[in-house]
ROZAKE-25674 format. One record per residue (C-alpha): residue number from 1; chain; x, y, z; residue in one letter. Coordinates in steps of 0.02 Angstrom, whole numbers, plus 50000, padded with zeros to 5 digits. Layout:
! ROZAKE-25674
  resi  chain      x      y      z  resn
   NUM      A      X      Y      Z     A
...
This chain:
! ROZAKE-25674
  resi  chain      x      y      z  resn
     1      A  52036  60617  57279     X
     2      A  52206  60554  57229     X
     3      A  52241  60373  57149     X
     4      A  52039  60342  57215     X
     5      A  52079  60159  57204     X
     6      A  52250  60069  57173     X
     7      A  52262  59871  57155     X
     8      A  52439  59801  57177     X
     9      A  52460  59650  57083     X
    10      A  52438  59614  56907     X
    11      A  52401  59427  56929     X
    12      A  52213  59347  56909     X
    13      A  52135  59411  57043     X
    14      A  52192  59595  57009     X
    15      A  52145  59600  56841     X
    16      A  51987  59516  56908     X
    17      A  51954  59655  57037     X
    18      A  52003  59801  56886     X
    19      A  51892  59717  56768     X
    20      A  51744  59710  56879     X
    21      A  51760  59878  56949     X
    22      A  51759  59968  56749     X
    23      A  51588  59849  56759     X
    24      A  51524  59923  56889     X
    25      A  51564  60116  56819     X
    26      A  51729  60127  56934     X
    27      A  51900  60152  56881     X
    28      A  52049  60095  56960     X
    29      A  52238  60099  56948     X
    30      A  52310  59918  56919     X
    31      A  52504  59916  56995     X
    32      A  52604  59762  56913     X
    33      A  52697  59699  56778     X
    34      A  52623  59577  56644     X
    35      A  52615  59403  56736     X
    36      A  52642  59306  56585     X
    37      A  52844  59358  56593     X
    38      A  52844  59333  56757     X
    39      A  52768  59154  56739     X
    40      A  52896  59113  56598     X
    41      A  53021  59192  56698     X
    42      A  53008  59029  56838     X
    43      A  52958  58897  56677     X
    44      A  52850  58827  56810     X
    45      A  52696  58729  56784     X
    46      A  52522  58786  56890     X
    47      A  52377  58678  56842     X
    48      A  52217  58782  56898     X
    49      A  52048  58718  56930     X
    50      A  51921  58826  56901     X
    51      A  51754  58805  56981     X
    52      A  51589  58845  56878     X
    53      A  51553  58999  56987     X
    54      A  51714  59087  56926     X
    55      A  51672  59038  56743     X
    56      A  51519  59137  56772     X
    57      A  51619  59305  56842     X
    58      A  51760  59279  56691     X
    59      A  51599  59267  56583     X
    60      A  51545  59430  56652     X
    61      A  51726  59518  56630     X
    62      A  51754  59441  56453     X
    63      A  51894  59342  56488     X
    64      A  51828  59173  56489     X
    65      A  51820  59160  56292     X
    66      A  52020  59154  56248     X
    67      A  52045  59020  56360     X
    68      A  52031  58821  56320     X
    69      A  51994  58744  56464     X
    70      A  51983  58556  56511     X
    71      A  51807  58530  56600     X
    72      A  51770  58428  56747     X
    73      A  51588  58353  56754     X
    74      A  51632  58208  56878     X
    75      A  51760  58199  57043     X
    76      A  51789  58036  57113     X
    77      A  51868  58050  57266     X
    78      A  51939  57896  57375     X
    79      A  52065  57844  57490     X
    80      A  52219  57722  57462     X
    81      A  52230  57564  57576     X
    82      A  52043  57595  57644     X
    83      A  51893  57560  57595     X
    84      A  51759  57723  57536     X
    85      A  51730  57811  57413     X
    86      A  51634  57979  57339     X
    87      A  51554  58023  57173     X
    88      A  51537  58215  57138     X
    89      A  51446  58241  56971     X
    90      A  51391  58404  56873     X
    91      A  51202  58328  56881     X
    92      A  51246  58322  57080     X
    93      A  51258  58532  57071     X
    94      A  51135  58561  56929     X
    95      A  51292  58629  56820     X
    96      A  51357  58603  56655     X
    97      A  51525  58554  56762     X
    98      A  51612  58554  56913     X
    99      A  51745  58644  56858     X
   100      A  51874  58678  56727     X
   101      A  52066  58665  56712     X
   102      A  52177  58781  56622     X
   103      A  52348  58835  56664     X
   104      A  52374  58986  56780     X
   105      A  52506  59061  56650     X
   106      A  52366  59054  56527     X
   107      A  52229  59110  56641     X
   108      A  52353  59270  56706     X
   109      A  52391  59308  56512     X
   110      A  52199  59314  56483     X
   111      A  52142  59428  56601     X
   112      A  52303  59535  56586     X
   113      A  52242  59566  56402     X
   114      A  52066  59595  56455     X
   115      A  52132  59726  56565     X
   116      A  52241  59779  56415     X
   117      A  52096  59787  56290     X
   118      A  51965  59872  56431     X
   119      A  52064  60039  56436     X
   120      A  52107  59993  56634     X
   121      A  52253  60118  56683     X
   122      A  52438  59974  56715     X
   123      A  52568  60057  56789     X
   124      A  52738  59980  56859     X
   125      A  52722  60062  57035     X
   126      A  52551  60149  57138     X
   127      A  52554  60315  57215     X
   128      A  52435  60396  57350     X
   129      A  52249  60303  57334     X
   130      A  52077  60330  57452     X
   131      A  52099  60153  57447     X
   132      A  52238  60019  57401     X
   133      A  52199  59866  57352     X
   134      A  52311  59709  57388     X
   135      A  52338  59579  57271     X
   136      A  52529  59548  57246     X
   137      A  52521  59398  57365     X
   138      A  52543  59310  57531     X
   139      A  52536  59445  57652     X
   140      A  52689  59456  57799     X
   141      A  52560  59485  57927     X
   142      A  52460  59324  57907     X
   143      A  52456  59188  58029     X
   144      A  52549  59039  57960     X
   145      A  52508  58844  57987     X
   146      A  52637  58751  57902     X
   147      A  52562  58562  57846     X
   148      A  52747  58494  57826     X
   149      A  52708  58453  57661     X
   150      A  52758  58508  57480     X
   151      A  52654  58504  57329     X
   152      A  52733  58383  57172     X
   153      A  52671  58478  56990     X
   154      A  52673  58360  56842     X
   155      A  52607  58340  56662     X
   156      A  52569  58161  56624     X
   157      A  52538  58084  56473     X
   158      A  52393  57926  56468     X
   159      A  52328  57820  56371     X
   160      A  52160  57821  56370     X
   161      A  52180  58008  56345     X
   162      A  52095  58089  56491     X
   163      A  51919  58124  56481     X
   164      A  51817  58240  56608     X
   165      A  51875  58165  56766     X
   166      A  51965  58220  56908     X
   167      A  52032  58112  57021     X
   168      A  52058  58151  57219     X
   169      A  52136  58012  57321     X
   170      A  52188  58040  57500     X
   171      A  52350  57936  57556     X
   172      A  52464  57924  57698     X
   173      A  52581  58060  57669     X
   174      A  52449  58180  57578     X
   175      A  52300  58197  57451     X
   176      A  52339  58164  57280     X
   177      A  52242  58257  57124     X
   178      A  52231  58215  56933     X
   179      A  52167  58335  56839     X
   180      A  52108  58317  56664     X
   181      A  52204  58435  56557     X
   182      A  52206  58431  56360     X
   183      A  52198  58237  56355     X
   184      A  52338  58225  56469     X
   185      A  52328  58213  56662     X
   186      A  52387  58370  56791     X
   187      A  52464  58303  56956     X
   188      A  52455  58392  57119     X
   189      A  52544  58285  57226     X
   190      A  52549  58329  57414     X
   191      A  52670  58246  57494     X
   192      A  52834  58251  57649     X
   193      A  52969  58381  57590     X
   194      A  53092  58228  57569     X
   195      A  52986  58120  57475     X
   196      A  52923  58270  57362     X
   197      A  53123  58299  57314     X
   198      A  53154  58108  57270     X
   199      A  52993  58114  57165     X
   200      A  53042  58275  57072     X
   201      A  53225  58202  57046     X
   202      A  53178  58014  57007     X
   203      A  53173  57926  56841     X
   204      A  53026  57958  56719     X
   205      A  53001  57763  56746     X
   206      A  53027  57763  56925     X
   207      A  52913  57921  56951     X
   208      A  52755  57839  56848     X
   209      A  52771  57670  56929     X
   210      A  52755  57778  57122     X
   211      A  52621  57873  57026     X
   212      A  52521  57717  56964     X
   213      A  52560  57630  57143     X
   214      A  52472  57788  57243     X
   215      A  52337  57804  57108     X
   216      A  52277  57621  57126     X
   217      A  52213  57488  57015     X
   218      A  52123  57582  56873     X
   219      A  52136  57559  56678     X
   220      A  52249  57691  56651     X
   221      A  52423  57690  56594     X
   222      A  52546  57827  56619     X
   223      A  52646  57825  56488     X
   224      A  52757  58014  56506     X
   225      A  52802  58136  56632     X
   226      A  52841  58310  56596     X
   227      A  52845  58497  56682     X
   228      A  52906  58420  56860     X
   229      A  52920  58546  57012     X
   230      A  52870  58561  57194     X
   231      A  52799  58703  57308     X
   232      A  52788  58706  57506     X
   233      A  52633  58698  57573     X
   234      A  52532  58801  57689     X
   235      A  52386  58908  57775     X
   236      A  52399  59074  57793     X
   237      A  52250  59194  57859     X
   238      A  52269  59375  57888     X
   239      A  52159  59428  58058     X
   240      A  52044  59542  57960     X
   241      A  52051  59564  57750     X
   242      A  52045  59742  57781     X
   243      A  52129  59897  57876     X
   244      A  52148  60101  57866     X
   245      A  52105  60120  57689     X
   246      A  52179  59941  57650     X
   247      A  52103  59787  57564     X
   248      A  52160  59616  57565     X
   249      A  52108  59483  57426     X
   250      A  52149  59343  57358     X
   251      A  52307  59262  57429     X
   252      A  52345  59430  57513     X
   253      A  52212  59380  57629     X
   254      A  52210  59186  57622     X
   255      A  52309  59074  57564     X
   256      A  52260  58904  57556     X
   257      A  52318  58715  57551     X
   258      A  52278  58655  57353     X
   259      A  52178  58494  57425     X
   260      A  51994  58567  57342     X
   261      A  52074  58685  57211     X
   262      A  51977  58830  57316     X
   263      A  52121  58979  57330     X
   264      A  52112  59051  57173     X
   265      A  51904  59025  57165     X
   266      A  51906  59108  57309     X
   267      A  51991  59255  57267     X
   268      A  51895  59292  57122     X
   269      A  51739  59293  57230     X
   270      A  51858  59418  57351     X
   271      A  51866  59517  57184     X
   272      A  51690  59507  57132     X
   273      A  51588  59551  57296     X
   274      A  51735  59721  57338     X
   275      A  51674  59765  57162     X
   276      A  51502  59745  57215     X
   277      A  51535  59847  57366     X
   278      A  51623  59978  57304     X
   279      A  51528  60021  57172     X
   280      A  51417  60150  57239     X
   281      A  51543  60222  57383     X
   282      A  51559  60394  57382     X
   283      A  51732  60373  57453     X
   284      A  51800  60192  57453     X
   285      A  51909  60183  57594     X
   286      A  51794  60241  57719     X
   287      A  51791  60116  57868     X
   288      A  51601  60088  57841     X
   289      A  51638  60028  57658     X
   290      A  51764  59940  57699     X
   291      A  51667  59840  57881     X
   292      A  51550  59806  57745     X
   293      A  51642  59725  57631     X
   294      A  51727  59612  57762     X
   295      A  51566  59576  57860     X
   296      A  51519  59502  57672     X
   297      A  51660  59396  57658     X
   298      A  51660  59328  57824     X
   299      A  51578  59179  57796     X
   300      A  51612  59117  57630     X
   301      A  51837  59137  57659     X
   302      A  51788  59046  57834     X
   303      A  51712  58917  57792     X
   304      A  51816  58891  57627     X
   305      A  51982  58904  57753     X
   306      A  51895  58789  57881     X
   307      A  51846  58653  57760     X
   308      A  51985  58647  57665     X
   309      A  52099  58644  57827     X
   310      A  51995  58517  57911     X
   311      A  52037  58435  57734     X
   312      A  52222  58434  57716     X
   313      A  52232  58378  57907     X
   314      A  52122  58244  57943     X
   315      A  52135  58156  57766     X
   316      A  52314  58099  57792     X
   317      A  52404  57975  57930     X
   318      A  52406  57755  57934     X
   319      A  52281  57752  58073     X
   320      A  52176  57632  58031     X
   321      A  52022  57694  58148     X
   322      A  52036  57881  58071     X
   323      A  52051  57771  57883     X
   324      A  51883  57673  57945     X
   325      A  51787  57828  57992     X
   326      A  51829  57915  57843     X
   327      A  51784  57783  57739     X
   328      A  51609  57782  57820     X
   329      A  51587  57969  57792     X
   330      A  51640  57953  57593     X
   331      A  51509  57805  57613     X
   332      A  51383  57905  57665     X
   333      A  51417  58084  57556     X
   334      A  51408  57940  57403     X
   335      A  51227  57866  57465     X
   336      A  51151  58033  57499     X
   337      A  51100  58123  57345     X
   338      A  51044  58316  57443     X
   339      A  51223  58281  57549     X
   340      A  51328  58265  57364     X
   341      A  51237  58438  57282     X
   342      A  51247  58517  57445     X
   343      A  51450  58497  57477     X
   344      A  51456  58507  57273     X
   345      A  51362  58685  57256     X
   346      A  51465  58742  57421     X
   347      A  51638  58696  57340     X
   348      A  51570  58800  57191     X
   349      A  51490  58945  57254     X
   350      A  51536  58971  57430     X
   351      A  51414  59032  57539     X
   352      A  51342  59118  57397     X
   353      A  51184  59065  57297     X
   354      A  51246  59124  57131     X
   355      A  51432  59221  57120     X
């Protein structure tokens, strides 16, 4: 059978999906050029959070080693000009954290050279394949909310150096996420297209004193900002992740609003279980294989895309009844110790028990 499978798209979760299939005794033909270039090529910074469940799976592919990430063992999460508040710890999911932040040019250089160093076939362009595999992206058949916001990047520099906590606050205009990151702070700012250009444009002074004003009143001093951009923001979700002899994973199937740092986790348990699947399918593009493999995924990308929607919507707007009853909810997740490791091990694993 010619091609038997062909991935398009070189980034993480390709190399994720190649990786996984040489683990599971199948080979596959990874389409794509090497996503490091193509990452310098935009000089643009992506701060990734990665949760503990897709430490495990790089574990697995040997990619996790080269990389020096920033862990996460506590999220406090609370809401500016309201009262509430939430405490995620590692202890709360019985892991060693809740995540870890690298860079996604560092993570797509990493499993690139796994790839590289596992013998898996990289070629610029894919020919005829029992089954393609996409990975290159957003997909142009996906149905598209649009959240009218964009997403402000930024390095910031602190003093005290940041430790292992991540910070999620929800105000007016968007949620706002600090990252620890090498010491230094990653900002994911979500924000109105208009305020996210002023931000971007604005004095380093001017940009830390809106920072430390949306932040709150906490002992930490920014003292730098560096690596400023913006991205739009929005949900796409293709009708079905799969078709005649067609795949869909990753942000080819979903792609999601950064507000839990879930896309990219996601996709590399999109990667994972089609690896699963396919490894014993005597022809993987058969529609049986391929219902399978959806009816797998069903409910861990909809409830990820549901949650994280639910999220990004009702977490924003002055009103000061929707500000009161989410203040009562973080209130409640914070008094409620099985509430906290359930939403915690959910956020990491999906619908999943282990990845």
């Amino acid at each position: 059978m010619p091609g038997e499978i062909s991935i398009l798209g070189a980034g993480p979760v390709g190399c994720a999906l190649a990786l996984a299939l040489e683990r599971a005794g199948r080979t596959a033909l990874l389409c794509g050029r090497r996503p490091a270039a193509r990452q310098a090529a935009r000089s643009a910074f992506r701060p990734i959070a990665l949760s503990h469940a897709s430490r495990v799976i790089l574990e697995r592919l040997g990619a996790w080693e080269s990389l020096a990430p920033t862990p996460i063992e506590t999220i406090h999460v609370s809401q500016a000009g309201a009262p509430g508040r939430t405490r995620l710890t590692a202890a709360d999911a019985g892991v060693p954290a809740l995540g870890y932040v690298v860079d996604y040019g560092a993570l797509a250089e990493a499993l690139y050279a796994r790839a590289e160093a596992a013998g898996v076939r990289i070629v610029p362009e894919a020919g005829a394949a029992a089954l393609t595999v996409h990975a290159e992206g957003a997909s142009q058949e996906a149905r598209e909310k649009r959240y009218q916001q964009e997403a402000v990047l930024a390095r910031v520099e602190c003093r005290p150096a940041a430790g292992s906590t991540a910070y999620e606050r929800f105000t007016s205009q968007g949620p706002l996420a600090l990252l620890p990151l090498a010491g230094a702070y990653a900002v994911v700012w979500g924000t109105r297209p208009e305020r996210a250009r002023e931000l971007v444009e604005a004095p380093q002074a001017a940009f830390l004193e809106a920072l430390a004003a949306a932040f709150g009143r906490r002992a930490v001093e920014f003292r730098a900002v560096a690596e400023r951009g913006r991205v739009p923001l929005a949900l796409r979700v293709r009708a079905s992740p799969v078709g005649a002899r067609q795949v869909y994973v990753g942000n080819a199937a979903q792609t999601l609003h950064p507000v839990a740092g879930q896309g990219l986790n996601l996709g590399l348990r999109d990667a994972w279980e089609l690896a699963r699947v396919l490894q014993d399918a005597d022809d993987p593009g058969a529609p049986h294989v391929l219902a399978r493999y959806a009816a797998r995924r069903r409910l861990d990308a909809g409830a990820t895309v549901r949650v994280t929607d639910f999220l990004a919507s009702a977490f924003t707007g002055a009103n000061p009844l929707a500000a009161a009853a989410r203040g009562l909810g973080m209130l409640a997740l914070d008094a409620c110790t099985p509430a906290r490791r359930f939403f915690a091990r959910r956020m990491i694993y999906g619908s999943q028990a282990i990845p």
